[in-house]
N, CA and C of each residue as an Amber inpcrd file, in Angstrom:
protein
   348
   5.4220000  -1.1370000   3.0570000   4.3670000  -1.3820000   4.0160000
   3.1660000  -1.9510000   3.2520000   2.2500000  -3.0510000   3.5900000
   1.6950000  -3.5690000   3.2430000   0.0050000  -2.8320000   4.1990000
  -1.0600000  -2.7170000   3.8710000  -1.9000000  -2.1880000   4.6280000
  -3.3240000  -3.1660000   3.5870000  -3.5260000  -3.8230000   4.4080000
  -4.4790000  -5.0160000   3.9440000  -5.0750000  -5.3580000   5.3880000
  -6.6640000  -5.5510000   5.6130000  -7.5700000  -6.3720000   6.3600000
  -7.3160000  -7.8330000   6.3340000  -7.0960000  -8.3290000   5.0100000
  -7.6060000  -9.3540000   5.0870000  -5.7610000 -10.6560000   5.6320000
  -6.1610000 -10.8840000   6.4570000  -5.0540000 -11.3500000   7.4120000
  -4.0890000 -12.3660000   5.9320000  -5.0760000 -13.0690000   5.4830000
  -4.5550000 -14.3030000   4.5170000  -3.3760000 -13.0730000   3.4190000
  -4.5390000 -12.3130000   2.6350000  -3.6490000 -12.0670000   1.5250000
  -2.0360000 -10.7360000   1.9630000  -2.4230000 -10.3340000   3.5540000
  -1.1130000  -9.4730000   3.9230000  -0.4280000 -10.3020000   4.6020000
  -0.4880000 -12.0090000   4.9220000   0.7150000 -12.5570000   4.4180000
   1.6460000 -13.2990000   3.6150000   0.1230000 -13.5750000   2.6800000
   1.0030000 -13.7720000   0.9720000   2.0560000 -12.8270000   0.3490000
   1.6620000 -11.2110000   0.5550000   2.0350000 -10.3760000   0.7010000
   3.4350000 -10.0610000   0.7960000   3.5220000 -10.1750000   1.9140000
   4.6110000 -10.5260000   2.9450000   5.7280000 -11.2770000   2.5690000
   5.1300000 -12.7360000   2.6920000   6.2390000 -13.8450000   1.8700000
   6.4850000 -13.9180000   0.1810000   5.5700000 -13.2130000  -0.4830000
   6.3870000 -12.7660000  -1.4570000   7.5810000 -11.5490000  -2.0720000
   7.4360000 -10.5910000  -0.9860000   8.0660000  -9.6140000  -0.9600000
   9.5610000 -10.2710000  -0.4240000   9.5930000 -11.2100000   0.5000000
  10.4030000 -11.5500000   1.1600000  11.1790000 -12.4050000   0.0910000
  10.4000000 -13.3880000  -0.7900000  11.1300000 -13.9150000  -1.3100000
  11.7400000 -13.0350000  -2.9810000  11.3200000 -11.9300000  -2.5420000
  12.1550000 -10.9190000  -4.1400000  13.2860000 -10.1030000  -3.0350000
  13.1620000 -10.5380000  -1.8780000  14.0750000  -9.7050000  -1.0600000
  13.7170000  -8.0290000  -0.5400000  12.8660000  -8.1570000  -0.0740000
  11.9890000  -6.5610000   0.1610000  11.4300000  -7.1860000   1.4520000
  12.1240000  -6.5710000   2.3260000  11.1500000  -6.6010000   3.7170000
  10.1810000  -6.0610000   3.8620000   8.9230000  -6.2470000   4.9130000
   7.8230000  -5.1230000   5.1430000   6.9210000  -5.3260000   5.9790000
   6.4580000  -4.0970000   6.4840000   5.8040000  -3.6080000   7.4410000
   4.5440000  -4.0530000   7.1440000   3.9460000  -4.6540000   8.5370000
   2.4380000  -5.1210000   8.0840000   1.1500000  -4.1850000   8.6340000
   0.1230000  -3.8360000   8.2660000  -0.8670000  -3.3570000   9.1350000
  -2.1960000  -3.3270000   8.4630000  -3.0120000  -4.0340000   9.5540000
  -4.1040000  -4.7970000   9.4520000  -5.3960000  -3.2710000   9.1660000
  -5.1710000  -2.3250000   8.9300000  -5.6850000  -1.2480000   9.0210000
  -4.9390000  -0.0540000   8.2870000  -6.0720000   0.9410000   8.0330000
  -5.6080000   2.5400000   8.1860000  -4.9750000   3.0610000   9.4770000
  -5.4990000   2.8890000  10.7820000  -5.0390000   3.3440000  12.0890000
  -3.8010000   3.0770000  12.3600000  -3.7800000   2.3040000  11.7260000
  -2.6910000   0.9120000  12.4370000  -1.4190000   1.5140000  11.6840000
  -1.5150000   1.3710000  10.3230000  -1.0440000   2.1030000   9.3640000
  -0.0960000   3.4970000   9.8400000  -0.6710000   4.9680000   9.9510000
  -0.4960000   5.8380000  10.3290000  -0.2470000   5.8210000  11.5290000
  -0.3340000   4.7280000  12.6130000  -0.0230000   4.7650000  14.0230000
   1.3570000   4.8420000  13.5870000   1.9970000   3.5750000  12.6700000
   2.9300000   3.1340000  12.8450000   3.9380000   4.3460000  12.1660000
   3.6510000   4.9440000  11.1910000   4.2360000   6.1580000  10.7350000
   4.4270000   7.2010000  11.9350000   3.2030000   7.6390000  12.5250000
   3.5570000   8.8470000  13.5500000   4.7430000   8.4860000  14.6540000
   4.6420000   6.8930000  15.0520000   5.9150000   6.3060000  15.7770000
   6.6270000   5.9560000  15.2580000   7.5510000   6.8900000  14.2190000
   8.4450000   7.0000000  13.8650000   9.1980000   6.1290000  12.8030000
   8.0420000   5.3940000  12.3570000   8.3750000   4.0870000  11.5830000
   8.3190000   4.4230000  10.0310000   8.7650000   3.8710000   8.9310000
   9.1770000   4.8240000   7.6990000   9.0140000   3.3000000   6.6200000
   8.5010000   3.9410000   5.4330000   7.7650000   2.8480000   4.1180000
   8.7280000   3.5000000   3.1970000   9.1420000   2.4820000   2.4300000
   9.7770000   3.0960000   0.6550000   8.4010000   3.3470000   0.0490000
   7.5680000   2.3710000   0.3810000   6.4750000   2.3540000  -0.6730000
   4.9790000   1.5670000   0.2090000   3.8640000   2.4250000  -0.2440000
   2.6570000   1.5910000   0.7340000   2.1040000   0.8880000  -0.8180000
   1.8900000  -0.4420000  -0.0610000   0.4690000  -1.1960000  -0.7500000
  -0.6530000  -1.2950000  -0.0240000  -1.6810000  -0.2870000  -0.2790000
  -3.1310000  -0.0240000   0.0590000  -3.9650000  -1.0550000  -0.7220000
  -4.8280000  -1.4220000   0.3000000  -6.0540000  -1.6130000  -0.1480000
  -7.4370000  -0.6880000   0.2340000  -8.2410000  -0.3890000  -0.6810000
  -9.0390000   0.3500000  -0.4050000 -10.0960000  -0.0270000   0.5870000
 -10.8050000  -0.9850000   0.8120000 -12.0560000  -1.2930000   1.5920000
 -11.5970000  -1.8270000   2.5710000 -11.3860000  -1.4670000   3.6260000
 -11.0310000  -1.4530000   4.9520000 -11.7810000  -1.1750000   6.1480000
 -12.2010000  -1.8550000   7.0230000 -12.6980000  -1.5020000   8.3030000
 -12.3650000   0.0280000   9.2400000 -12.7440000   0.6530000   9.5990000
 -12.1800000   1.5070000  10.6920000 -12.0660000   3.0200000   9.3620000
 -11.0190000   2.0260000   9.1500000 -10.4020000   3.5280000   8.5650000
 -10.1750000   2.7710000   6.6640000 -10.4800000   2.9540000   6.0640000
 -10.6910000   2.6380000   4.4170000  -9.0960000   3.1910000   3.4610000
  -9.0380000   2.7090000   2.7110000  -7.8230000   3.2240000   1.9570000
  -7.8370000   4.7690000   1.2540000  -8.6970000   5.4340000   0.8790000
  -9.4190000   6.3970000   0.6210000  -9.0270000   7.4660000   1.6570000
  -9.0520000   7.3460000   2.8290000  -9.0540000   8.1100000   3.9460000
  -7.3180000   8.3240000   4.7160000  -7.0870000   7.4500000   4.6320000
  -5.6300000   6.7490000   4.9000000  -4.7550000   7.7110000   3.4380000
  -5.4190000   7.7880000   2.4050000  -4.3690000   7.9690000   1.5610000
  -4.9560000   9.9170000   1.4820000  -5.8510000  10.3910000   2.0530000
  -5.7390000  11.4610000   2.3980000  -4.9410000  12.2250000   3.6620000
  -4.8240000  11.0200000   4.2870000  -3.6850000  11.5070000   5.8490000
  -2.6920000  11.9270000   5.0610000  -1.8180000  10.2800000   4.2380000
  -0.6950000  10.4920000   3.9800000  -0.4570000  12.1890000   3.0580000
  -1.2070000  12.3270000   2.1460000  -1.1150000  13.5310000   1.0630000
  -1.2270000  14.6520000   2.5260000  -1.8970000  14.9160000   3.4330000
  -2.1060000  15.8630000   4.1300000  -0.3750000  16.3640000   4.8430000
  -0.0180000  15.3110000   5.4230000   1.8950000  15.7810000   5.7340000
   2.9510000  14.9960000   4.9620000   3.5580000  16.2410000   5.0320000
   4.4060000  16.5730000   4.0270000   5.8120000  15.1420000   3.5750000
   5.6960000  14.5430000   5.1380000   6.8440000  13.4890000   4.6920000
   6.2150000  12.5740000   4.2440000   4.7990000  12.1410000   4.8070000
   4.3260000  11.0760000   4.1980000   3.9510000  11.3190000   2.6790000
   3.6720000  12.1370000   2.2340000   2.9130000  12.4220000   1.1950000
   4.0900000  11.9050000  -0.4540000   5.4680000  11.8740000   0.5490000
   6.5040000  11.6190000  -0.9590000   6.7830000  10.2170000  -1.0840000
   6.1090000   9.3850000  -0.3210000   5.5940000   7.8290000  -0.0380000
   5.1350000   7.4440000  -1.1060000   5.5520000   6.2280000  -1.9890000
   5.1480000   6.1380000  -3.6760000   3.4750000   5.1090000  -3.0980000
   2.3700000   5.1900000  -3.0640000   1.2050000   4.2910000  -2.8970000
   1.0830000   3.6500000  -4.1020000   0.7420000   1.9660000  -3.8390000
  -0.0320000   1.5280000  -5.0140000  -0.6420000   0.6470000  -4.1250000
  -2.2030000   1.0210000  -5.5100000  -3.4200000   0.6700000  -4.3290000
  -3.6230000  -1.0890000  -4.9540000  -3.9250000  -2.1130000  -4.1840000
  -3.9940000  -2.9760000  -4.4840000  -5.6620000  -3.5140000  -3.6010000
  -6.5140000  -3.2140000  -4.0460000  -8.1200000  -3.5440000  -4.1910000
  -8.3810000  -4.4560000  -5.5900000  -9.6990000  -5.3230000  -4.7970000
 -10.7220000  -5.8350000  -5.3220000 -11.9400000  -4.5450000  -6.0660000
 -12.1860000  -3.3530000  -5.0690000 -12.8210000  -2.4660000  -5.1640000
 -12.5530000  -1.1650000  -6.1240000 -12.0480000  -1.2790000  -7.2100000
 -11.1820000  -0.3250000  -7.6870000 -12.4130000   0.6080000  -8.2570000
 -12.1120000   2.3710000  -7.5540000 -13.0820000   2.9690000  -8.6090000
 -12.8770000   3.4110000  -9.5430000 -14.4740000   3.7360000 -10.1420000
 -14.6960000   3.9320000 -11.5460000 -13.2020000   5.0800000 -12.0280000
 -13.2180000   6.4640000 -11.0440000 -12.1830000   7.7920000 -11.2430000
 -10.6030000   7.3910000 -10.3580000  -9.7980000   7.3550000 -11.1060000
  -8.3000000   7.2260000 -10.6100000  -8.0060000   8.2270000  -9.5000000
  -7.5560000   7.3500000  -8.1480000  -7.2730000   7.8930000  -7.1570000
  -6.1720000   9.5050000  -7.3130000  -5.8790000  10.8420000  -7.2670000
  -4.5100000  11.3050000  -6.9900000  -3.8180000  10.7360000  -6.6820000
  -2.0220000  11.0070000  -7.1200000  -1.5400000  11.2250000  -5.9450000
  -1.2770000   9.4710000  -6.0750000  -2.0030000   8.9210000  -6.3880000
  -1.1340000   7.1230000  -6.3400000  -0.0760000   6.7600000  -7.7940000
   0.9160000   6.1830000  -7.0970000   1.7890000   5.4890000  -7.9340000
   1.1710000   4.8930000  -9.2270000   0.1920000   3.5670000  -8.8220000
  -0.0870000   2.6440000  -9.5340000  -1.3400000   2.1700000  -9.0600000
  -2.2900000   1.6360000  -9.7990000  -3.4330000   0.8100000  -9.2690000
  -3.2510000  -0.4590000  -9.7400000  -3.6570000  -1.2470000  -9.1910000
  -3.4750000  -3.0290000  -9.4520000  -4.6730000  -3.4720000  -9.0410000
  -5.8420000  -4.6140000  -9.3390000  -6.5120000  -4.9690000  -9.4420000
  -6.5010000  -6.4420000  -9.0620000  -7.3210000  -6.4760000  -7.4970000
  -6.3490000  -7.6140000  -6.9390000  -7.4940000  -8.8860000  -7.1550000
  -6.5440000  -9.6720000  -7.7350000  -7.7500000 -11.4880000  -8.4030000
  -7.6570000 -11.3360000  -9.6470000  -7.7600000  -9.7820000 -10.5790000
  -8.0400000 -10.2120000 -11.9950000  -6.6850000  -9.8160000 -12.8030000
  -5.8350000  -8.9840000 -11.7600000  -4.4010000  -8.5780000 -12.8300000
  -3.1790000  -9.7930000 -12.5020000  -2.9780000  -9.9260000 -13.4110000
  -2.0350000 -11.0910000 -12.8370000  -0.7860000 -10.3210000 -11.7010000
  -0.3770000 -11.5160000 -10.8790000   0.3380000 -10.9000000  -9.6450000
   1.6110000 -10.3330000  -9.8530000   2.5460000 -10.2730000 -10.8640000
   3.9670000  -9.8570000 -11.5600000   3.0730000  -8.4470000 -11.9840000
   1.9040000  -8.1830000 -11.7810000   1.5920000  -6.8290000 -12.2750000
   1.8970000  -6.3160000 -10.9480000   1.7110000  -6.3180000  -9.6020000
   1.8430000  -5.8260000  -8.6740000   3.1040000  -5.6940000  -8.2120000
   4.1150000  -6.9970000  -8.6920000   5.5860000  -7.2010000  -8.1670000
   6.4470000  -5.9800000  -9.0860000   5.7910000  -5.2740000 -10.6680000
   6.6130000  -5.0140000 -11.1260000   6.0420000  -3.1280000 -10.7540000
   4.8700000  -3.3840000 -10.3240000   4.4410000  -1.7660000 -10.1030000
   5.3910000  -1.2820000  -8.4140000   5.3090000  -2.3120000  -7.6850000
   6.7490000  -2.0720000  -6.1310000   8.0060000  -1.7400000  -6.7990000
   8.4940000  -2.8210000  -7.9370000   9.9210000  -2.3580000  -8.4260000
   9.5790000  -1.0110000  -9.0240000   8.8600000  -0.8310000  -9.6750000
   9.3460000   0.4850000 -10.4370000   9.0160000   1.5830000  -9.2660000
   8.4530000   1.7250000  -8.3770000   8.3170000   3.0280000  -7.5870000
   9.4300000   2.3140000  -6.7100000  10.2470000   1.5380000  -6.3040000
  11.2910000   1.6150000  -5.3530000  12.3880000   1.8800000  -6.2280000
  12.2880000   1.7920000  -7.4290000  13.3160000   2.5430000  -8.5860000
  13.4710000   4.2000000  -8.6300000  12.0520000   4.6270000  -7.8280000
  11.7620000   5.7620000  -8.0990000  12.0440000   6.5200000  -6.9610000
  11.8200000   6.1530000  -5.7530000  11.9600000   6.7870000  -4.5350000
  13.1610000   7.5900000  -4.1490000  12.8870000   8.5510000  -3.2970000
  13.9690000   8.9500000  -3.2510000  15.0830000   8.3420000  -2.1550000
């Protein structure tokens, strides 16, 4: 699952996942996000971004830790905004514009290596 505002880069996103062969879930939000989980809908792995409208990545990644199925969901946060103290509880952080992009492709492989 991909969870990005910004319309452009969640479907770069998208079509690159597609072209390593990884389908995925899009949502333009936190709400949107967790809507789509409570209706029954299921992630190997979320790519968060933190600064988000409505609902922020920060907040979103306290839902998921709060129940129990979401919480074994591998997150890697993929922000411009990265803070200073390492999130809990996340897979991986990636640093989106200044890490090169095979940093992000190889932080998805290794937690879908990992999942259960």
């Amino acid at each position: 699952m991909v969870v990005e505002d910004n319309h452009e880069t969640r479907d770069a996103l998208r079509r690159i996942l597609a072209m390593r062969g990884l389908s995925s879930v899009e949502a333009a939000d936190g709400f949107e996000a967790l809507d789509y989980l409570r209706n029954g809908g299921t992630a190997a792995a979320i790519v968060l971004d933190l600064r988000m409208p409505m609902m922020d990545g920060f907040a979103v990644r306290a839902e998921l830790a709060a129940n129990p199925t979401w919480a074994r969901i591998p997150i890697i946060v993929y922000s411009a905004a990265m803070p200073e103290v390492p999130i809990s509880g996340v897979f991986a952080s990636v640093h989106k514009g200044t890490d090169d992009p095979d940093v992000l492709l190889k932080a998805i492989a290794a937690c879908l290596d990992r999942s259960p």
